[in-house]
PAMI-695909 format. One record per residue (C-alpha): residue in one letter; residue number from 1; x negated, y, z. Coordinates in Angstrom, 1 decimal. Layout:
BEGIN
+---+-----+--------+--------+--------+
: r :   k :     c1 :     c2 :     c3 :
+---+-----+--------+--------+--------+
: a : NUM :      X :      Y :      Z :
...
+---+-----+--------+--------+--------+
END
This chain:
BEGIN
+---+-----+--------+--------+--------+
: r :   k :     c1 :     c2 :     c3 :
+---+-----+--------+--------+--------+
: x :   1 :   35.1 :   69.7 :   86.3 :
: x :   2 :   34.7 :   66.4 :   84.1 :
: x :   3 :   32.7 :   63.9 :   85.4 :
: x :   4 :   30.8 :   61.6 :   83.2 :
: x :   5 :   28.7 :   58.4 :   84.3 :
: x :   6 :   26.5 :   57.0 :   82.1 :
: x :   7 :   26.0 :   53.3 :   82.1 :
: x :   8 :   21.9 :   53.7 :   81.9 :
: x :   9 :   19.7 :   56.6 :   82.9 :
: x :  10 :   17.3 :   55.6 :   79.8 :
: x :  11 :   17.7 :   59.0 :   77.7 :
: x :  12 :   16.6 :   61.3 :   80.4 :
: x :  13 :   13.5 :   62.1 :   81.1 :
: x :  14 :   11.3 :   60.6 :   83.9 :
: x :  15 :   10.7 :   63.6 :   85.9 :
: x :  16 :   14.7 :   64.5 :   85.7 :
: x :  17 :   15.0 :   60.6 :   86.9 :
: x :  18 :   12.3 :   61.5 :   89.9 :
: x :  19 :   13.8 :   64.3 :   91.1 :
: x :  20 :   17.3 :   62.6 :   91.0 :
: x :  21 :   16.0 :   59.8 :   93.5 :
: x :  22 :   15.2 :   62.5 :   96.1 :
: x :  23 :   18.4 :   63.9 :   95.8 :
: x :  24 :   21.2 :   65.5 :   93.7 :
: x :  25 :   19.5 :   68.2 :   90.8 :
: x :  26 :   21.6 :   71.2 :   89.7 :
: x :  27 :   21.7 :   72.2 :   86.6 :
: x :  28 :   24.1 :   74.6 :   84.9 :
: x :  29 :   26.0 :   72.6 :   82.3 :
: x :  30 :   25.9 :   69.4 :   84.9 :
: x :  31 :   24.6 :   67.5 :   88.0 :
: x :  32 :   22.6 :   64.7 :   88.0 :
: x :  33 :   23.5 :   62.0 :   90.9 :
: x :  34 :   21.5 :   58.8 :   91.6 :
: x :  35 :   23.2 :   55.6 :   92.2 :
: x :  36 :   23.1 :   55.8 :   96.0 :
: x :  37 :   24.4 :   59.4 :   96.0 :
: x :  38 :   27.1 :   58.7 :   93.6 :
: x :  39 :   28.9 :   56.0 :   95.8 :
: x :  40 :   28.9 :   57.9 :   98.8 :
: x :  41 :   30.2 :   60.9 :   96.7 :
: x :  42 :   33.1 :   58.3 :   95.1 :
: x :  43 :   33.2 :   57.3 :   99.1 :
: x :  44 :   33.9 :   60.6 :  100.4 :
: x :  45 :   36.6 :   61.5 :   97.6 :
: x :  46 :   38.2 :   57.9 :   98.2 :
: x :  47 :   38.4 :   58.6 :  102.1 :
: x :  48 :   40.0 :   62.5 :  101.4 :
: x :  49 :   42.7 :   60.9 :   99.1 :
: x :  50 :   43.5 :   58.7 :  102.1 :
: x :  51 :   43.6 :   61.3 :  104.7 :
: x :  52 :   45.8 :   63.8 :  102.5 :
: x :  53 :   48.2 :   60.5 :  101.7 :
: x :  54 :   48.3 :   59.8 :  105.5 :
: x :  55 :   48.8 :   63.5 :  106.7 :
: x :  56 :   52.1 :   65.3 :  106.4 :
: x :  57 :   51.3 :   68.5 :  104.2 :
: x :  58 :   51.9 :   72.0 :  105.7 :
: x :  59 :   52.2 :   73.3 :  102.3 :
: x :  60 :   52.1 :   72.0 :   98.9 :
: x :  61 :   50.7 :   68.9 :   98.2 :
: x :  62 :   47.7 :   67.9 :   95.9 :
: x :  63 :   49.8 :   66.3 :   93.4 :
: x :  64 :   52.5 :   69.6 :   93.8 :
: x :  65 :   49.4 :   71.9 :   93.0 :
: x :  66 :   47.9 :   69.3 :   90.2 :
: x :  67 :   51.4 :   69.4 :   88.1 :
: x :  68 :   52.2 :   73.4 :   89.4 :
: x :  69 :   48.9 :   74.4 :   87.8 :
: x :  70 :   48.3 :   72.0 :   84.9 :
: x :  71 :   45.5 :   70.3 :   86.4 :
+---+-----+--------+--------+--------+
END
């Protein structure tokens, strides 16, 4: 899934905005994060990278899977 960040949250619309600061909002084509969410999501990723480089795979590997599959 592409992830885009947008440097400013001008061109959507305030209640959009509102209901991001409660908390993520689904939509089908996307997901709108505010800031807080977004670094603890970029947090979480950051610390799963780091346990998967400090664990010895039982199988393939992210990186194996990533180049097996195209991704």
């Amino acid at each position: 899934m592409p992830v885009t960040r947008r440097k400013s949250d001008a061109e959507l619309p305030e209640s959009l905005r509102h209901d991001a600061d409660a908390g993520p909002v689904v939509m089908p084509g996307y997901t709108v994060l505010n800031r807080r969410d977004w670094e603890r999501l970029l947090d979480h990723i950051d610390g799963m990278i780091a346990w998967e480089r400090r664990n010895e795979p039982e199988g393939a590997t992210l990186d194996e899977l990533a180049e097996k599959y195209g991704l």
